[in-house]
C-alpha positions in Angstrom: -96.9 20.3 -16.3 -100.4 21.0 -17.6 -101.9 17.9 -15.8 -100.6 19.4 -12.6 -102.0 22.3 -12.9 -105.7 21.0 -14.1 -105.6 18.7 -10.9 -104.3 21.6 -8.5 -107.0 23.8 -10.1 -109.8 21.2 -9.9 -109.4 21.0 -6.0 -109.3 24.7 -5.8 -112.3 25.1 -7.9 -114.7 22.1 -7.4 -117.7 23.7 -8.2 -116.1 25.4 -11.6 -115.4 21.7 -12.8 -118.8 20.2 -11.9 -120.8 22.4 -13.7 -117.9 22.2 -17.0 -119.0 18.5 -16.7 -122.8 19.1 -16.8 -122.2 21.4 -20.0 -120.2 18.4 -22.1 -123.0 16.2 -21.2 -125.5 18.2 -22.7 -123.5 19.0 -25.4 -123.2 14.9 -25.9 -127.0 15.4 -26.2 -129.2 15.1 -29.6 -130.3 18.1 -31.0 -133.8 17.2 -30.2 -132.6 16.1 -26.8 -131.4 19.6 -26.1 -134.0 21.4 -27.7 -136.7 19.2 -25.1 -134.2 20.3 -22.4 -134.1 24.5 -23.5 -137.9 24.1 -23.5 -137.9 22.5 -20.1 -135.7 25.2 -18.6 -137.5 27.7 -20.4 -140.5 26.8 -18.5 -138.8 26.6 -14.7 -137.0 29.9 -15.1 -140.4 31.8 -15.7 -142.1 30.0 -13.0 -139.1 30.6 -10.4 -139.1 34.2 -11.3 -142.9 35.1 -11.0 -142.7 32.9 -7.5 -139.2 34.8 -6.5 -139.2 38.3 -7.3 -141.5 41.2 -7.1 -140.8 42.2 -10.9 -141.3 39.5 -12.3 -144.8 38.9 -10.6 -146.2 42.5 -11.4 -145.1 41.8 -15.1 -145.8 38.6 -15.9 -148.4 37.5 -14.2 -150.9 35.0 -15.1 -149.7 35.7 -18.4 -146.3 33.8 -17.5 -147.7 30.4 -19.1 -147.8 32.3 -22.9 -143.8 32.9 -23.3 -143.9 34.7 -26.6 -146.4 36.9 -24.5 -144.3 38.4 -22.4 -142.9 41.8 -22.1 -139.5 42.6 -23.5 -137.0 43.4 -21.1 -135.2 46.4 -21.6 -132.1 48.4 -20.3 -134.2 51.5 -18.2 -136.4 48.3 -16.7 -133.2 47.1 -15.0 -132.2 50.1 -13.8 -135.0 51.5 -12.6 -136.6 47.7 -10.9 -133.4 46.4 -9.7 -133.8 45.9 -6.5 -137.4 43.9 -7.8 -135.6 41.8 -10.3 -133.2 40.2 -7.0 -134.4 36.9 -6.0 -136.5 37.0 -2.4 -134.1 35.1 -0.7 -131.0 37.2 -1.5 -130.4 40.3 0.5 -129.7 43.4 -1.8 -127.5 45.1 0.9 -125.1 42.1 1.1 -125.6 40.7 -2.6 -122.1 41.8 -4.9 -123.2 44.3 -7.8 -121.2 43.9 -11.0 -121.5 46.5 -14.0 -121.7 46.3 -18.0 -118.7 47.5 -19.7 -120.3 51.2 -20.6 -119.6 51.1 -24.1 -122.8 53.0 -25.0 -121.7 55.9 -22.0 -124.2 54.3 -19.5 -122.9 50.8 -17.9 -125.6 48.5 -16.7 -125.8 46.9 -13.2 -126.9 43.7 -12.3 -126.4 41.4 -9.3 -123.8 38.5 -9.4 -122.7 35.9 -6.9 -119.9 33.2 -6.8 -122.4 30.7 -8.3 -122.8 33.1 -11.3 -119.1 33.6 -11.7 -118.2 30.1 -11.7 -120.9 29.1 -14.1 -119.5 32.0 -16.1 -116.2 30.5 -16.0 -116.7 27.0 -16.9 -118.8 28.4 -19.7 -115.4 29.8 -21.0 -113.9 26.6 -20.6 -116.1 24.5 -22.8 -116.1 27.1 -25.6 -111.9 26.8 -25.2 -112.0 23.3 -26.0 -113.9 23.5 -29.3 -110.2 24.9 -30.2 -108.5 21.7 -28.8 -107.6 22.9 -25.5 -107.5 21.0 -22.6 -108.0 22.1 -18.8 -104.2 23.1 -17.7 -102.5 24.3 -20.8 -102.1 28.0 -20.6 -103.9 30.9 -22.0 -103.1 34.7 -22.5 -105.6 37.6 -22.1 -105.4 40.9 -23.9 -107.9 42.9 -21.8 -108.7 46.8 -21.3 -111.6 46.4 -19.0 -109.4 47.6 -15.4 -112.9 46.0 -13.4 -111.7 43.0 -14.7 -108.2 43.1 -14.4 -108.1 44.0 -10.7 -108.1 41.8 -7.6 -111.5 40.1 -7.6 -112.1 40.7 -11.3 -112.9 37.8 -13.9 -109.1 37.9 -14.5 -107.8 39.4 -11.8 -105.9 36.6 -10.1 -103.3 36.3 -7.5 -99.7 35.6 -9.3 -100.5 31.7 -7.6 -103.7 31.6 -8.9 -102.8 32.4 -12.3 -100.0 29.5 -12.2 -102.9 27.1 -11.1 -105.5 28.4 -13.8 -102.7 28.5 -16.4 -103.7 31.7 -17.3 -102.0 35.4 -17.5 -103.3 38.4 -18.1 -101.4 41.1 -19.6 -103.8 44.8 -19.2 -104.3 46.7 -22.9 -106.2 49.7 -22.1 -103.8 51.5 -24.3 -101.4 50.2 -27.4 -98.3 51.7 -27.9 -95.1 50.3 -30.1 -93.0 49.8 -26.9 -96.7 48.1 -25.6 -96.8 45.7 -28.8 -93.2 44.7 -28.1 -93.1 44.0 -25.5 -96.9 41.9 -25.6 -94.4 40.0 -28.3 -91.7 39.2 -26.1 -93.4 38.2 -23.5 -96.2 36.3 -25.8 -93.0 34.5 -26.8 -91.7 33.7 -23.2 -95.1 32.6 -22.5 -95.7 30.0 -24.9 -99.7 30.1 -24.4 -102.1 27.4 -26.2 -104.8 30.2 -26.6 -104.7 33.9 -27.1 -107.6 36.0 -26.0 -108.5 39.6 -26.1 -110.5 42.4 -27.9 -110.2 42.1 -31.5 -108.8 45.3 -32.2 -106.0 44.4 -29.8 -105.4 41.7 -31.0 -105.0 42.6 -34.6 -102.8 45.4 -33.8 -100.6 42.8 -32.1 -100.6 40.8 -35.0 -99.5 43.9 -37.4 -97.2 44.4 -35.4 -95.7 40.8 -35.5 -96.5 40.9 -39.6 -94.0 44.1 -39.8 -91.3 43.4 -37.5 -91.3 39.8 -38.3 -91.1 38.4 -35.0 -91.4 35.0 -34.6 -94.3 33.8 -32.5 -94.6 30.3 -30.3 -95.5 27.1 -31.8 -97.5 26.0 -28.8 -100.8 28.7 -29.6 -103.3 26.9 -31.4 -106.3 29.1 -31.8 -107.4 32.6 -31.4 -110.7 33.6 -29.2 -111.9 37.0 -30.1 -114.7 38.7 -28.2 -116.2 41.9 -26.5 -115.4 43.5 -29.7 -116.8 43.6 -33.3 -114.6 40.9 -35.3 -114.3 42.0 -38.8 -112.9 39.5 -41.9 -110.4 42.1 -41.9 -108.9 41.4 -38.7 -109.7 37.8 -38.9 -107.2 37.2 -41.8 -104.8 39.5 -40.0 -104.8 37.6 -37.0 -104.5 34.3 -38.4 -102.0 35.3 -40.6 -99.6 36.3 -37.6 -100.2 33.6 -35.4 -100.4 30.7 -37.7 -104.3 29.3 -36.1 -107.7 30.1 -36.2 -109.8 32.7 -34.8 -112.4 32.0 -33.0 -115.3 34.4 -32.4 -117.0 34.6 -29.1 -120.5 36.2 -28.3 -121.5 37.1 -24.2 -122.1 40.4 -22.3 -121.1 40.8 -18.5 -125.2 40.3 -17.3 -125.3 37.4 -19.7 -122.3 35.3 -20.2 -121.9 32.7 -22.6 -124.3 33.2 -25.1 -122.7 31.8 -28.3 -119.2 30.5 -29.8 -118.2 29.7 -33.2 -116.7 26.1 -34.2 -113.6 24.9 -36.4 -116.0 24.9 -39.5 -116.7 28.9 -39.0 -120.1 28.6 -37.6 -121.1 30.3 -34.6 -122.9 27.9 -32.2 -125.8 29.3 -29.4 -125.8 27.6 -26.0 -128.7 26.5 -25.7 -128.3 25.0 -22.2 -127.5 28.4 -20.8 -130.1 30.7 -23.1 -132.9 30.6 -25.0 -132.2 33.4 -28.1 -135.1 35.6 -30.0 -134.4 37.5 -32.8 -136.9 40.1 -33.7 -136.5 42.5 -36.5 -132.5 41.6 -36.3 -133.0 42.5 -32.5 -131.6 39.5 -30.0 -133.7 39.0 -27.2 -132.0 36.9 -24.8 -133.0 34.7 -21.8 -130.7 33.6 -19.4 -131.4 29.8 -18.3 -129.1 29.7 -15.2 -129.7 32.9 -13.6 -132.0 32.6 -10.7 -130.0 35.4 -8.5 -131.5 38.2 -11.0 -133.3 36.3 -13.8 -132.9 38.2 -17.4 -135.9 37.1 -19.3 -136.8 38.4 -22.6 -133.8 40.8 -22.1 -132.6 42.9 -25.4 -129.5 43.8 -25.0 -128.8 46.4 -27.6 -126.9 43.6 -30.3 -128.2 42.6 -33.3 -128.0 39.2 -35.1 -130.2 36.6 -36.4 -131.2 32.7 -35.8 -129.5 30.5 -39.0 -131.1 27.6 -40.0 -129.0 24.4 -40.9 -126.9 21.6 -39.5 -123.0 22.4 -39.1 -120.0 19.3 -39.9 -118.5 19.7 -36.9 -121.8 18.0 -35.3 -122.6 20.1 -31.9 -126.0 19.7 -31.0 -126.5 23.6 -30.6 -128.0 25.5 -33.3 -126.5 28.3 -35.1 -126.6 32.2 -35.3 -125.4 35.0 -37.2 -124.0 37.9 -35.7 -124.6 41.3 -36.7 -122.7 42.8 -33.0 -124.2 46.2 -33.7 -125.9 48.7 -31.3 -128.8 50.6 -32.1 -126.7 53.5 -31.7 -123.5 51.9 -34.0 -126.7 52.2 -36.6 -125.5 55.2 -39.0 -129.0 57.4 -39.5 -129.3 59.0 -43.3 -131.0 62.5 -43.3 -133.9 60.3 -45.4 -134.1 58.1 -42.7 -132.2 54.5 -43.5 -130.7 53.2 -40.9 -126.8 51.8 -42.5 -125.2 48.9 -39.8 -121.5 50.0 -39.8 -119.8 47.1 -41.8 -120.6 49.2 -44.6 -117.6 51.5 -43.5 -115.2 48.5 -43.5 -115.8 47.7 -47.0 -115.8 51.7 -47.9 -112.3 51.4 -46.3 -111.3 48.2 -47.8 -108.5 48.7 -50.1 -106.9 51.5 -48.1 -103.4 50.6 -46.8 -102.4 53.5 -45.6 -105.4 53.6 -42.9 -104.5 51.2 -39.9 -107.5 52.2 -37.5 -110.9 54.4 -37.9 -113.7 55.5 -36.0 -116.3 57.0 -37.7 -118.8 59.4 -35.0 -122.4 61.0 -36.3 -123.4 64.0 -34.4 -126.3 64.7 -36.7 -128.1 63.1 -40.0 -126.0 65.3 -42.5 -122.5 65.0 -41.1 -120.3 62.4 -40.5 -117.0 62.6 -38.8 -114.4 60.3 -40.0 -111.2 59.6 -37.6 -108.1 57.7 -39.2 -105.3 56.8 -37.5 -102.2 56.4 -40.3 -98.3 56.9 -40.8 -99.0 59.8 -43.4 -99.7 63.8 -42.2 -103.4 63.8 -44.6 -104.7 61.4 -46.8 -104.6 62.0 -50.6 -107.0 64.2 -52.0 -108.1 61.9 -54.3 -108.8 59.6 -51.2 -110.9 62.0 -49.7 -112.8 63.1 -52.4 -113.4 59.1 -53.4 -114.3 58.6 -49.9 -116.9 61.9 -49.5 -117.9 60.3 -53.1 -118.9 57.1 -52.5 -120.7 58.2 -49.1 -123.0 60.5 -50.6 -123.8 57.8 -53.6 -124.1 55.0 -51.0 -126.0 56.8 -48.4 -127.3 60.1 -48.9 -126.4 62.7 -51.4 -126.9 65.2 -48.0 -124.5 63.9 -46.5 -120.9 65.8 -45.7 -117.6 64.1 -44.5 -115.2 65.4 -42.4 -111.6 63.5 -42.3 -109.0 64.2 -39.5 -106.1 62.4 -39.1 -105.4 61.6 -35.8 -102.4 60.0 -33.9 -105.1 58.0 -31.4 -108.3 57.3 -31.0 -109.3 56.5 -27.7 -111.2 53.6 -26.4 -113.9 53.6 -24.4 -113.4 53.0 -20.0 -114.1 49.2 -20.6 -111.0 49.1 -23.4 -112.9 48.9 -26.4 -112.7 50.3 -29.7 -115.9 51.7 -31.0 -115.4 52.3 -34.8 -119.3 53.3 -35.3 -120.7 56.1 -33.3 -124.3 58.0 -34.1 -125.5 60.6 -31.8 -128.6 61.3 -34.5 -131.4 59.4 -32.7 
């Protein structure tokens, strides 16, 4: 049936499979071949947007030939130049506007168009195949962003167009038991080749199928984690339950597609679709493609860093490690260190009886630590260890505050936020 679908959904999507066919030819490319070919798109992106748009001209300048030159693109530049950053030959009154997630409390928006979108999506299908999947065979979506689950969203299909795409969406802004069971059941029904969703969805899916042993399809054979931070945790979890690998993804709404790890682990950059900076564990990003509202030199707020080395699964893109931290996920000590919150999942490690946290900052000497668990309070042993090891670790100022809650609630987009300082 699969080969039905992929030839129904290749009429219906032309351009979608032309630009998919592009991206595996450069990925049959050298290293060196697709390095020469980043440069050379590197090069016309800058020149089209100084010629193209008023904010790029005023910024850039004759300074546009010097790339390491040029201004940093940040968040308040997009919101307040918008309207400069569109292409001249696009009309702003007519032009779609699409918006970040909001996970920081202030979504971003950016302009899209069709052209976008569909690059977007065949993006997604390249990185699907590095698990073995093949245009046609089905794939499942956990996904608490409603923009995106609605009519017109990225996965917000007609019950027709999901049957040609071979792909379902089930909504998760919330997780309940009856939720999780019935996910199961119907995951079961199903019988996707891929899962996809937020990893803290789908790791409480996979608990859930750990301690009600239910049996899960043969058919899935990997795992794509994304919009969420993916700790080892959850990996093993995950893979655990489902009997595949996990695969973790790396994109934002305004740039798509930035990175995607391989079978050996390693998380591969696209370099055909952006050129990636790191500074000071900052990304800087560079969108290749976009020449509706180019993103040049844009930091997004995530950190991570460039990884030297060649990878045995032998992709021509080079690698990256992920650090998918905000500036304000960044826990500040009263003394002034800035601690990246994986240090809370190895404070944590070891502690059954806690099966989700968030830890919040309003100020430098006080943390707020939320646990979701089975039990009324956690031991006082616990709690002592915890307030402990936090004031050893991080700053002997420092004062915890443990509540044990029922929920903790995500964010509008559906994520889970497990770090968040207010302290500057």
């Amino acid at each position: 049936m699969h080969w039905l679908r992929h030839w129904l959904h290749r009429r219906q999507r032309p351009a979608r499979y032309a630009q998919l066919v592009e991206l595996l030819a450069t990925q049959a490319m050298t290293p060196g071949q697709v390095l020469q070919k980043q440069q050379q798109d590197l090069r016309a992106i800058v020149r089209y947007a100084v010629e193209n748009t008023v904010y790029y001209r005023d910024k850039f300048g004759a300074a546009a030939g010097d790339f390491a030159s040029l201004p940093i693109l940040h968040k308040d530049d997009v919101r307040q130049r918008m309207a400069d950053m569109l292409a001249g030959d696009a009309d702003p009154l007519t032009t779609p506007i699409g918006h970040t997630g909001g996970s920081t409390g202030n979504p971003l928006a950016f302009y899209y168009n069709e052209a976008k979108h569909e690059l977007m999506r065949a993006g997604m299908m390249r990185s699907y195949m590095m698990a073995g999947w093949r245009p046609g065979e089905k794939i499942l979506n956990f996904w608490g962003a409603r923009l995106d689950t609605m009519a017109g969203g990225v996965f917000g299909g007609t019950r027709w167009g999901d049957f040609i795409a071979a792909e379902t969406t089930l909504p998760a802004q919330h997780v309940s038991d009856d939720k999780l069971q019935a996910w199961a059941d119907f995951l079961l029904r199903y019988r996707p080749v891929l899962l996809q969703g937020y990893a803290t969805i789908l790791a409480a899916l996979a608990r859930f199928v750990l301690e009600r042993k239910l049996p899960v399809p043969a058919s899935l054979i990997g795992i794509y984690s994304t919009a969420e931070v993916l700790d080892d945790g959850q990996r093993a979890l995950i893979e655990r339950a489902f009997g595949c690998k996990v695969f973790n993804q790396y994109g934002s709404r305004e740039i798509p597609n930035i990175a995607c790890e391989c079978r050996h682990g390693n998380m591969h950059v696209f370099t055909d679709m952006v050129y990636l900076e790191s500074i000071d564990d900052n990304l800087i990003i560079t969108s290749l493609t976009n020449r509706l509202m180019p993103m040049i030199r844009y930091e997004n707020g995530d950190s991570g860093r460039l990884k030297e080395g060649d990878c045995a699964c032998g992709s021509p893109f080079p690698q990256m490690e992920m650090g998918m931290c905000r500036h304000n996920d960044l826990i500040l000590t009263p003394g002034g260190r800035r601690i990246h919150p994986s240090y809370f999942n190895r404070l944590l490690t070891g502690l059954p009886e806690i099966e989700q946290f968030q830890v919040i900052q309003p100020v430098p000497e006080r943390l707020v630590l939320n646990v979701v668990t089975a039990l009324e309070t956690l031991a006082p042993t616990i709690q002592a260890g915890l307030q402990a090891a936090i004031r050893r670790d991080l700053d002997a100022r420092i004062t915890l505050e443990l509540n044990c809650v029922a929920v903790i609630e995500r964010t509008a987009s559906g994520k889970h936020r497990f770090v968040i300082s207010h302290a500057g």
